[in-house]
C-alpha positions as CSV (number, residue, x, y, z in Angstrom):
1,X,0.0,0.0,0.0
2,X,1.4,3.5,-1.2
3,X,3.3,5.6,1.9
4,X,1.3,8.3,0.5
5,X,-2.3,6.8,1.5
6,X,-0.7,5.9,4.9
7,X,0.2,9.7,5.8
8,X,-2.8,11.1,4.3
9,X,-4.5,8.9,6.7
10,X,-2.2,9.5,9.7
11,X,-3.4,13.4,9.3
12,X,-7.1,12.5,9.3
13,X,-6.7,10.7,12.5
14,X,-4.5,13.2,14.2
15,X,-7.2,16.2,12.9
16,X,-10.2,13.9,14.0
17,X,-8.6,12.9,18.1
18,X,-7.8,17.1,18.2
19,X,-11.3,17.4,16.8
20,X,-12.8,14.7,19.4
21,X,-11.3,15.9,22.6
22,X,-12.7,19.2,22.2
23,X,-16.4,17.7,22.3
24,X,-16.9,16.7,25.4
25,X,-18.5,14.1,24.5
26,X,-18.9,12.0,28.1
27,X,-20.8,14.9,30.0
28,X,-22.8,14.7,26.7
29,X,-23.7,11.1,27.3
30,X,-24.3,11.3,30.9
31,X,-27.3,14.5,29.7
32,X,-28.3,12.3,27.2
33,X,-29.2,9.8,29.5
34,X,-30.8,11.9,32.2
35,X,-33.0,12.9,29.1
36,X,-34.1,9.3,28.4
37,X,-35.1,9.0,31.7
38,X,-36.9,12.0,31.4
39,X,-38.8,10.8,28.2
40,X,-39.8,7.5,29.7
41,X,-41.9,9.4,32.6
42,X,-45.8,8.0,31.7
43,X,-46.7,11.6,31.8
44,X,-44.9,13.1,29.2
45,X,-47.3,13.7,26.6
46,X,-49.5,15.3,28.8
47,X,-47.9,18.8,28.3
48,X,-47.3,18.3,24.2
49,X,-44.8,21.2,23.8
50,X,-42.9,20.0,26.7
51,X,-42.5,16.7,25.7
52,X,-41.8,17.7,21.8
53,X,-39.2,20.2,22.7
54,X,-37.3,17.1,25.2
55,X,-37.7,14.7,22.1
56,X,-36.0,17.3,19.7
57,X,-33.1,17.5,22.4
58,X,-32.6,13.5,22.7
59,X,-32.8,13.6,19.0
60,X,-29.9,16.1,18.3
61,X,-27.8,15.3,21.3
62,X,-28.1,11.6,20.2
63,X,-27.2,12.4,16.7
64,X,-24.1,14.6,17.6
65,X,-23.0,11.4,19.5
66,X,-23.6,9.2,16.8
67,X,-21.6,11.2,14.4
68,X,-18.5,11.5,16.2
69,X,-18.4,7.6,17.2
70,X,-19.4,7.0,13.7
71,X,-16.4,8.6,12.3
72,X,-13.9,7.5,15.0
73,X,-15.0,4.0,13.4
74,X,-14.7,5.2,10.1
75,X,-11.0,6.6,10.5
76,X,-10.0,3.1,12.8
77,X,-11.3,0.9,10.1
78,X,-9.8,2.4,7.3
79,X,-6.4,2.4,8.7
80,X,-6.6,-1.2,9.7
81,X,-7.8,-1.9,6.0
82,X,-4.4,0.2,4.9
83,X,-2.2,-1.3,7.6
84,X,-3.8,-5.4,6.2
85,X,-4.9,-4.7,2.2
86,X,-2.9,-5.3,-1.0
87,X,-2.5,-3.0,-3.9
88,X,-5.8,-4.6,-5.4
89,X,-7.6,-2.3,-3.0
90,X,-5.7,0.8,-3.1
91,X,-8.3,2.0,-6.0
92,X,-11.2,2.1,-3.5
93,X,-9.0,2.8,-0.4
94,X,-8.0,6.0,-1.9
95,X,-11.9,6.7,-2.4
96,X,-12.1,6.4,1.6
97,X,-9.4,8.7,2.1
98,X,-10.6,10.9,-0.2
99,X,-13.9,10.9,1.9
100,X,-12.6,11.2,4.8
101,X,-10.6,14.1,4.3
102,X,-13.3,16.1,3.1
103,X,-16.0,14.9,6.0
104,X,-12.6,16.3,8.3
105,X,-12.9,19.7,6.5
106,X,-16.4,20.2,7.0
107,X,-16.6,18.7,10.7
108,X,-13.5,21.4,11.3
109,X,-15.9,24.2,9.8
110,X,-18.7,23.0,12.2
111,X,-16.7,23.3,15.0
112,X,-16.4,27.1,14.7
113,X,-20.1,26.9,15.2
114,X,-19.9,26.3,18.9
115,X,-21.8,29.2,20.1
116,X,-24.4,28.5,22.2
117,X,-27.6,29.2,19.5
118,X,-25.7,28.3,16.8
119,X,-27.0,24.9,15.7
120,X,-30.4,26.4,16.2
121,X,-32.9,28.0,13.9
122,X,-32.7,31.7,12.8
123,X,-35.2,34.9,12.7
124,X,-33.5,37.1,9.1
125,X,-35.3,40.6,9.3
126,X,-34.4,42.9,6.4
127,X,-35.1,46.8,6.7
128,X,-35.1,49.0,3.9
129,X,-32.8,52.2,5.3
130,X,-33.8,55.8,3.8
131,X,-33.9,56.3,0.1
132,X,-37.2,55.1,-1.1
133,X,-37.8,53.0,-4.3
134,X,-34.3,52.9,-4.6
135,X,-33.6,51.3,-0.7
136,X,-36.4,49.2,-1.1
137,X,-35.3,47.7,-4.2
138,X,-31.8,46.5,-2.4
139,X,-33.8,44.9,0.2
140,X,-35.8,42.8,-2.1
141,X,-32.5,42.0,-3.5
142,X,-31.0,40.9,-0.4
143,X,-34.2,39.1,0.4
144,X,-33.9,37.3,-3.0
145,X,-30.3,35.9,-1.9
146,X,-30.8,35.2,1.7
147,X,-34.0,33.0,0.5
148,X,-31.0,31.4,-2.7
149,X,-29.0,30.5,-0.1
150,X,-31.4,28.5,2.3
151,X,-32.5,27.0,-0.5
152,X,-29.2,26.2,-1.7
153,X,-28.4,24.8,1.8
154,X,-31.7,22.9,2.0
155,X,-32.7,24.8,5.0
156,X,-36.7,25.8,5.2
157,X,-37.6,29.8,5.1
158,X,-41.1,31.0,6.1
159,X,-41.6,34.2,5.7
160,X,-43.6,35.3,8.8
161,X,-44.2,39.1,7.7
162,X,-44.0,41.7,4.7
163,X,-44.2,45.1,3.9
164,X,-43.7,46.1,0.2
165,X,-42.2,49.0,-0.5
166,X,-44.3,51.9,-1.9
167,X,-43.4,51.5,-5.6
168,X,-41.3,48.3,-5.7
169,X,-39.2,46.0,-3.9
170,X,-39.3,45.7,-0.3
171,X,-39.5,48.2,2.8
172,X,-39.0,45.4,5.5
173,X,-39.5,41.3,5.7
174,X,-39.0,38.8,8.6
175,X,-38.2,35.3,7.7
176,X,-37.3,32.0,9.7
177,X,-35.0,30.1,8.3
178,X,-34.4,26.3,10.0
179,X,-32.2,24.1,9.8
180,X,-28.8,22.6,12.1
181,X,-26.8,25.5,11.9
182,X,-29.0,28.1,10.6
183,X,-28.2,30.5,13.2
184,X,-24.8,30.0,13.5
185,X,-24.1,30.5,9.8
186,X,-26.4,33.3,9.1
187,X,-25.3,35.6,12.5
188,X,-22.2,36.4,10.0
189,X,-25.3,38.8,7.8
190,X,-26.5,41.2,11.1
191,X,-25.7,44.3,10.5
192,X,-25.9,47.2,7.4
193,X,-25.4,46.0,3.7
194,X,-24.4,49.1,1.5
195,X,-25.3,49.0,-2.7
196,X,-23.5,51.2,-5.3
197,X,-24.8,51.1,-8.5
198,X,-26.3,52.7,-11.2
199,X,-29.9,53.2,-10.7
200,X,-32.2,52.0,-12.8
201,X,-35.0,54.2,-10.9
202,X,-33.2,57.3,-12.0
203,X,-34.1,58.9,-15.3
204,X,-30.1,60.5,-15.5
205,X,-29.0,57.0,-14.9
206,X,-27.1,58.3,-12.3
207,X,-25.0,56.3,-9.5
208,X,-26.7,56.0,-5.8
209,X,-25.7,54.1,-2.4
210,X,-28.6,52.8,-0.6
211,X,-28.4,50.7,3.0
212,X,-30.4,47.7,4.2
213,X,-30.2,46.8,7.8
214,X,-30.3,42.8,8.0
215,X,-30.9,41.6,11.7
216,X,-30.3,37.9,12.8
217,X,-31.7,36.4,15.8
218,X,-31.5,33.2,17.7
219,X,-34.7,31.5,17.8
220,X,-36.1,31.4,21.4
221,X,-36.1,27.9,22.8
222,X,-38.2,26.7,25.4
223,X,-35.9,26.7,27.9
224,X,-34.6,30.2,27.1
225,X,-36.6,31.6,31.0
226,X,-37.9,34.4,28.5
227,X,-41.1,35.2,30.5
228,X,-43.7,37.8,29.2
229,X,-46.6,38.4,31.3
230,X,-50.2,38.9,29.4
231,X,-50.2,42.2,31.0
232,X,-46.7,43.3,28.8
233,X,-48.8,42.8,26.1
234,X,-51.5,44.5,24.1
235,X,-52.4,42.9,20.5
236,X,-54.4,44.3,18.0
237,X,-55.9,42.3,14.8
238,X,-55.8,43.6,11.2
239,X,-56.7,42.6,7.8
240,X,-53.6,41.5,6.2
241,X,-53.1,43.7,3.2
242,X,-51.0,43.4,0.0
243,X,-48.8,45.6,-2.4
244,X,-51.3,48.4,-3.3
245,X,-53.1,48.5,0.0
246,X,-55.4,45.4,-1.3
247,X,-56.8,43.0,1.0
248,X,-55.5,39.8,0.8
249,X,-57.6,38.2,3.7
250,X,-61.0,39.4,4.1
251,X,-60.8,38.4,8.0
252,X,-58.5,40.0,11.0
253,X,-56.1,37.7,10.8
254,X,-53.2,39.9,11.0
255,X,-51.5,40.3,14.4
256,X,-49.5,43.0,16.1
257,X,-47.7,42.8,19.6
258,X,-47.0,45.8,21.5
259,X,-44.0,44.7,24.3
260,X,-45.1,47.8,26.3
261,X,-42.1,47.5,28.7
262,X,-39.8,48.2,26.0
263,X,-42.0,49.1,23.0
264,X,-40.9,46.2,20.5
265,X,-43.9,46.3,18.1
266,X,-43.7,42.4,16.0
267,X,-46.1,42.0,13.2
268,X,-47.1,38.6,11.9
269,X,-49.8,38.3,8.6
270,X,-48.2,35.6,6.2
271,X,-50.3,32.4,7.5
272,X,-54.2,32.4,7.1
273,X,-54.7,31.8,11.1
274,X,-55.0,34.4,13.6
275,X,-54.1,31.6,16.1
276,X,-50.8,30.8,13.9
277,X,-49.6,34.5,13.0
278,X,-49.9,35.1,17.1
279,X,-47.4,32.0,17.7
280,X,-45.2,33.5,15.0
281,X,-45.4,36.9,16.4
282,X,-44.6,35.3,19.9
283,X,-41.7,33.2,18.7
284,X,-40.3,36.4,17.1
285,X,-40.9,38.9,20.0
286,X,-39.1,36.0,22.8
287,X,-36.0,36.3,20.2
288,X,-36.1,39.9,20.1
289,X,-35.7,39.8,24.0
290,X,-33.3,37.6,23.9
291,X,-31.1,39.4,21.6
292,X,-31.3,42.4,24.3
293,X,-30.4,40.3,27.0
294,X,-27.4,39.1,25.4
295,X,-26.5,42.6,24.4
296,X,-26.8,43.9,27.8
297,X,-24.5,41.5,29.1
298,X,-22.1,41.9,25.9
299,X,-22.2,45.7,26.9
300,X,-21.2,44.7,30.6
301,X,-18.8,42.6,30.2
302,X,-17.4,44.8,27.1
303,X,-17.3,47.9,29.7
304,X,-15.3,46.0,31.9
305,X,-12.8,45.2,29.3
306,X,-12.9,48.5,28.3
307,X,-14.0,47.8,24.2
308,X,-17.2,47.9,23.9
309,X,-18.1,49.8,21.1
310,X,-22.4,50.8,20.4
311,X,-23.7,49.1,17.8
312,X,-25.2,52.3,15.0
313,X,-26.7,52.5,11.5
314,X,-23.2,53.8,9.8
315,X,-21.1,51.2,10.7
316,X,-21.7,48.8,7.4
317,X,-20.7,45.3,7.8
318,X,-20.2,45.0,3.8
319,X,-20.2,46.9,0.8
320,X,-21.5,45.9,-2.4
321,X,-20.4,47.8,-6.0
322,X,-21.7,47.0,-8.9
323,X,-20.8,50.1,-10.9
324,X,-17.8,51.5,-11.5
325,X,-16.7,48.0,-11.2
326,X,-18.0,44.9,-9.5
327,X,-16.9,43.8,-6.2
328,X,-17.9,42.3,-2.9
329,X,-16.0,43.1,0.2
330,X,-16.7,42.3,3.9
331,X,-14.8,44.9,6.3
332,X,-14.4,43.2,9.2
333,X,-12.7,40.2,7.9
334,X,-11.6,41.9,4.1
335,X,-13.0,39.0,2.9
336,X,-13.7,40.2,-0.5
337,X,-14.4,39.1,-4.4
338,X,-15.1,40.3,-7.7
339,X,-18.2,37.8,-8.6
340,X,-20.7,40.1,-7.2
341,X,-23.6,38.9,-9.2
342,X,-22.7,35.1,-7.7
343,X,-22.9,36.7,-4.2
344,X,-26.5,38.4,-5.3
345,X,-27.5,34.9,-6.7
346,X,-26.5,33.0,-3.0
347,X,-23.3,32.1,-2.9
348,X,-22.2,33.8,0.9
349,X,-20.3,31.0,1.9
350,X,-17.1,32.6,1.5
351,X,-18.3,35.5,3.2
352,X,-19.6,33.3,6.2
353,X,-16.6,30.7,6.8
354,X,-14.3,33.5,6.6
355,X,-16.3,35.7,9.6
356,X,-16.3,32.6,11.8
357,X,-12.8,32.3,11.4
358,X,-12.5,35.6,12.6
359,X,-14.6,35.3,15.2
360,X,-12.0,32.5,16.6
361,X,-9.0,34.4,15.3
């Protein structure tokens, strides 16, 4: 068997038991188990939610188990295969390698998701900044990638509210994307996209610079402690309306919440039901909250360190030029490349492995 197989495989083993000891994967077992125990209780499925949310929890912390052991196999058996086979194998032995290597490369890139939402689902709100037709036509665009790349990455996006802008495109849009990951990919996008082009709204043909604020957010989960009294809320009902001010539902079954401690107003009119438009509504609003808690303790801690540096409209995350020439660049990481109509069409993954890089730099 060629030396060269050997090494290659030597590598893998050495990246996957660096890989494996930062996993913790016996704590992991032991709260896997006190989970089973909790799913056998006879009770369970009296409280539905309860018991769906601790099934989704066996289920992913069993999976991530499974994976990990399932490779260790993978890597052991394929270097006793080396260590034993002739040179009649080497043909599909290299195929192993091969595969190996590149489940390594991606199990490395999901180890920089390690935050603690980031294998959860995410809430992508896009807001048209000032400009008119011309700001609301770059959020449709943005909207029109974001929704690429999900699909791209087979994750599922529900759009949970839209406003259209006045002439065209988009004045704002809340989406939830799910999926393993979704969050911890997508929390590379929060913050404010800046176009320069040529606009096509403009008679002269003249170039403009419009802004989109994108804002990501962890989805709530059930064990999150984000409490909201009734009395924090008021919600009103509305016809859910289209472009042009048409109805689209005849019935109220558009709803808006009013957080009246800290006057987050969350609309919700894409589904038919009053009743599912609320939950929506309610799922967004807990993630709102949560984002503010984490921020006030970001801004604490940061204070202490002495960085902390406010958060504000002007600080764009990435620029986007399509006219005089065409190029994509991310400021913080300089990440940058001159396919911009790829980037428009989906392709962010660049953009998004080389933030969480940075992240951990």
């Amino acid at each position: 068997m060629s030396q060269e197989l050997i090494q290659r495989m030597s590598a893998v083993k050495l990246e996957m038991e660096e890989l494996i000891s930062h996993q913790d994967l016996e704590p992991k077992k032991q709260r896997l188990s006190e989970l089973l125990a909790q799913s056998a209780a006879p009770d369970l499925w009296d409280d539905r939610e309860h018991a769906q949310s601790l099934m989704k929890k066996v289920n992913d912390l069993q999976s991530e188990i499974n994976d990990w052991e399932n490779l260790e196999k993978h890597v052991h058996d394929t270097i006793e295969l080396l260590e034993l086979a002739d040179e009649s194998l080497e043909a599909e032995l290299e195929n192993d390698v091969s595969t190996l290597e590149a489940l390594m490369e991606k199990k490395s890139f999901e180890v920089l998701l390690s935050g603690k939402y980031d294998s959860g689902n995410a809430i992508l709100a896009i807001h048209a900044g000032a400009g008119g037709t011309e700001a609301h036509d770059w959020a449709s665009m943005l909207q029109r990638m974001y929704l690429r790349w999900a699909e791209s990455h087979k994750f599922a996006a529900d759009i949970v509210d839209f406003t259209p802008g006045e002439e065209a495109g988009t004045k704002s849009i809340t989406i939830t994307i799910s999926g393993k990951y979704a969050y911890g990919y997508l929390k590379s996008e929060k913050g404010t996209h800046r176009l320069v082009r040529l606009s096509p709204f403009d008679s002269a043909h003249r170039r403009h610079t419009s802004f989109v604020m994108v804002e990501v957010l962890p989805e709530a989960v059930d064990d999150e402690d984000i409490q909201i009294p009734a009395e924090d809320i008021r919600i009103d009902v509305f016809k859910s309306s289209g472009a042009g001010g048409q109805n689209v539902q005849k019935n109220s079954t558009a709803v808006r919440l009013l957080h009246i401690p800290t006057g987050i107003i969350v609309t919700c009119q894409n589904e038919r039901s009053q009743t599912q438009n609320r939950e929506n509504a309610m799922k967004v609003l807990k993630s709102r909250l949560l984002e503010i808690r984490h921020m006030e303790h970001e801004k604490e801690i940061g204070e202490l360190r002495g960085d902390y540096v406010k958060a504000e409209w002007g600080s764009q995350i990435r620029s986007y030029v399509l006219h005089p020439y065409q190029m994509v660049k991310d400021h913080r990481t300089e990440y940058e490349t001159g396919n911009a109509q790829a980037v428009l069409d989906g392709e962010i993954d660049g953009f998004i492995e080389a933030y969480l890089k940075y992240l951990k730099s």
